[in-house]
C-alpha positions in Angstrom: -10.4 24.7 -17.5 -10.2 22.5 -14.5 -9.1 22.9 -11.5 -9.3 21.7 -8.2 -12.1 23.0 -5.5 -11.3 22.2 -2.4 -8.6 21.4 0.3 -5.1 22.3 0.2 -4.7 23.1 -3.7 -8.1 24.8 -3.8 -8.5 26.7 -6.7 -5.3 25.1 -8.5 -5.3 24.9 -12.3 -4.8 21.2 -13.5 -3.5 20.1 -16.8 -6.2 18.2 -18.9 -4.9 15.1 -21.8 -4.4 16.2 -25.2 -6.8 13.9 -26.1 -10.7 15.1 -27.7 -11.3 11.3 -25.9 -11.0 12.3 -22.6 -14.1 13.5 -20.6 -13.1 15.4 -17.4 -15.6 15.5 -14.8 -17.5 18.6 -14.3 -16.5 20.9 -11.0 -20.1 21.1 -10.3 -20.3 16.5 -10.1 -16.5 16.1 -8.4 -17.6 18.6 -5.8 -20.7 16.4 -5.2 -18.8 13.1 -5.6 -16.1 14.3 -3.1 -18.5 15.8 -0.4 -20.8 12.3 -0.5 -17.3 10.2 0.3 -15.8 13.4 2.5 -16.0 11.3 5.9 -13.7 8.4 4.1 -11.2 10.5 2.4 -8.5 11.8 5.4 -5.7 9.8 5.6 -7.4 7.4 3.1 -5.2 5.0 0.4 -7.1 6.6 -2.9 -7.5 4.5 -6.2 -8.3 7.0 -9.6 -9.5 4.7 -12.1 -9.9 5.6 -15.9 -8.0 9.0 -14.5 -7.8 10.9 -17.3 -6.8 14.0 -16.3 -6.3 12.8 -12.4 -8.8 15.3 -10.8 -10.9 13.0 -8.6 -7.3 11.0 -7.1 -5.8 15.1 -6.9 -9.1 16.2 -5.3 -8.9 13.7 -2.5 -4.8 14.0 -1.8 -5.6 18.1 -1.7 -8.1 17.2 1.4 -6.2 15.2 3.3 -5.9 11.2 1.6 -2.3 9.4 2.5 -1.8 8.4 -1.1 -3.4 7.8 -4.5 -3.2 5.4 -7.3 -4.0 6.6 -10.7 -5.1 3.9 -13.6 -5.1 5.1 -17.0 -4.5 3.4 -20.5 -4.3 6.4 -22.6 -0.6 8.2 -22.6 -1.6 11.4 -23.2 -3.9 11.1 -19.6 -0.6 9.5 -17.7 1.4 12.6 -19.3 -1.3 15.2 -17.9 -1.5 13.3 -14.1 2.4 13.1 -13.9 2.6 16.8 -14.8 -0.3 17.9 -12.1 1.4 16.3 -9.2 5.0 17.6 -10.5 3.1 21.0 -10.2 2.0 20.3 -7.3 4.9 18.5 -5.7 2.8 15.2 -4.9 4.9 12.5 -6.4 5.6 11.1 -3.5 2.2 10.5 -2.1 1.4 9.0 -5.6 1.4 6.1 -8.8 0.1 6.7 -12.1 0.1 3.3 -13.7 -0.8 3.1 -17.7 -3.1 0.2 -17.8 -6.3 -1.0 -19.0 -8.4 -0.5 -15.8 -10.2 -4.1 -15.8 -6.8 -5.8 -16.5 -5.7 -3.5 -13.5 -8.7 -4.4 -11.3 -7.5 -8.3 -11.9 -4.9 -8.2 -10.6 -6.0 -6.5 -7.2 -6.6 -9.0 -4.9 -8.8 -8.2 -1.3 -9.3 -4.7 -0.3 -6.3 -2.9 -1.1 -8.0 0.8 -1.1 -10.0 2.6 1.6 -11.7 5.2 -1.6 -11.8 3.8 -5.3 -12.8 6.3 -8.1 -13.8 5.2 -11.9 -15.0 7.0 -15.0 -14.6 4.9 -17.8 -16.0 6.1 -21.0 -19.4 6.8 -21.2 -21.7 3.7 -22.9 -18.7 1.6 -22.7 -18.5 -1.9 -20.4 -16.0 -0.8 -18.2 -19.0 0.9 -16.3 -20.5 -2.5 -15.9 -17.3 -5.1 -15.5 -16.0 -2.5 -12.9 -18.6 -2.7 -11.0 -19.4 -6.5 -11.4 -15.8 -6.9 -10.5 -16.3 -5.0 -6.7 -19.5 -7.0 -6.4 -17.4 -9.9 -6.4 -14.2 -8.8 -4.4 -14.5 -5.6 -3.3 -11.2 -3.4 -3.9 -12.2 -1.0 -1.6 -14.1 0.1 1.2 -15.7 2.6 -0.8 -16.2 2.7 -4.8 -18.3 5.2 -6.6 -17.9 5.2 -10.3 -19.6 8.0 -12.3 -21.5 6.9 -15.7 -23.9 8.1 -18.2 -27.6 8.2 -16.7 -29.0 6.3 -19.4 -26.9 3.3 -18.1 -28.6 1.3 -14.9 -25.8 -0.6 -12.6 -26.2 -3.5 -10.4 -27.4 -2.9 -6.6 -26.1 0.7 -6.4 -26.7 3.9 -4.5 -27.2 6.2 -7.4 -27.5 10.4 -7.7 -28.1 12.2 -11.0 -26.3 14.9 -12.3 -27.9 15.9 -15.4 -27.2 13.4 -18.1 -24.3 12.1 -15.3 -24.9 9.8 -12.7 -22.8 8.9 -9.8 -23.1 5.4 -8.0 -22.0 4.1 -4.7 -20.8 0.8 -3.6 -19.8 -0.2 0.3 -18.0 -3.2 1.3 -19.3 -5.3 3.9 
């Protein structure tokens, strides 16, 4: 079960994918991911990249962010985010686009978000094109992406979790 832990909807159920695939993010590493970007999140425009279930983008509209954009390829994920802000009647403040995230992140051009999220499969590129690609134009004001430990990214600020590690990016 997840659910979210703070804010508004605190203590909300959210539906996860049907999917084995999808990995959602532990209470215990979004509740440390959302407290480290808490001062950037109220009234913020929100990007949840690789959103599987949409926990991280839900977590930051429950505390006070304007709007959120969720990325996800798989179906089953875009079925699961649609339904959690049906249930909790935020489809207006919201997208959920099914795309590939880098193809997404492509066609971003400039700093069109104040927060970005990704989680993008564990051991998988993404982790590394994502964050080559805000190195180069920053989408955001603020990006952290979570990613396997084992895995070292570019120029980071990065916090273990365990076998999970978080990493933070800044725009100039």
């Amino acid at each position: 079960m997840t659910r979210i832990v703070a804010g508004e909807f605190r203590g909300r159920r959210l539906v996860l994918p049907a999917d084995p695939r999808v990995r959602p993010t532990s209470d215990r590493v979004r509740e440390a991911w959302l407290s480290i970007v808490g001062t950037w999140i109220a009234e913020a425009r929100v990007l949840d990249l690789f959103a599987g279930s949409g926990a991280l983008g839900l977590e930051a509209l429950s505390r006070g962010a304007r709007e959120a954009t969720f990325v996800d390829l798989n179906q089953a994920s875009v079925d699961a985010i649609k339904k959690n802000l049906a249930e909790l009647g935020l489809t207006d403040r919201a997208k959920v686009l099914r795309r590939d995230g880098i193809r997404f992140l492509g066609q971003v051009a400039g700093r069109q978000f104040d927060l970005a999220f990704a989680d993008p499969p564990y051991r998988h590129p993404a982790a590394r094109q994502t964050v080559e690609r805000f190195l180069a134009d920053p989408f955001a004001s603020v990006f952290g992406i979570e990613h396997s430990s084992a895995d070292l990214l570019p120029n980071g600020e990065s916090r273990r979790y365990g076998d999970t590690a978080l990493t933070f990016y800044y725009a100039p």
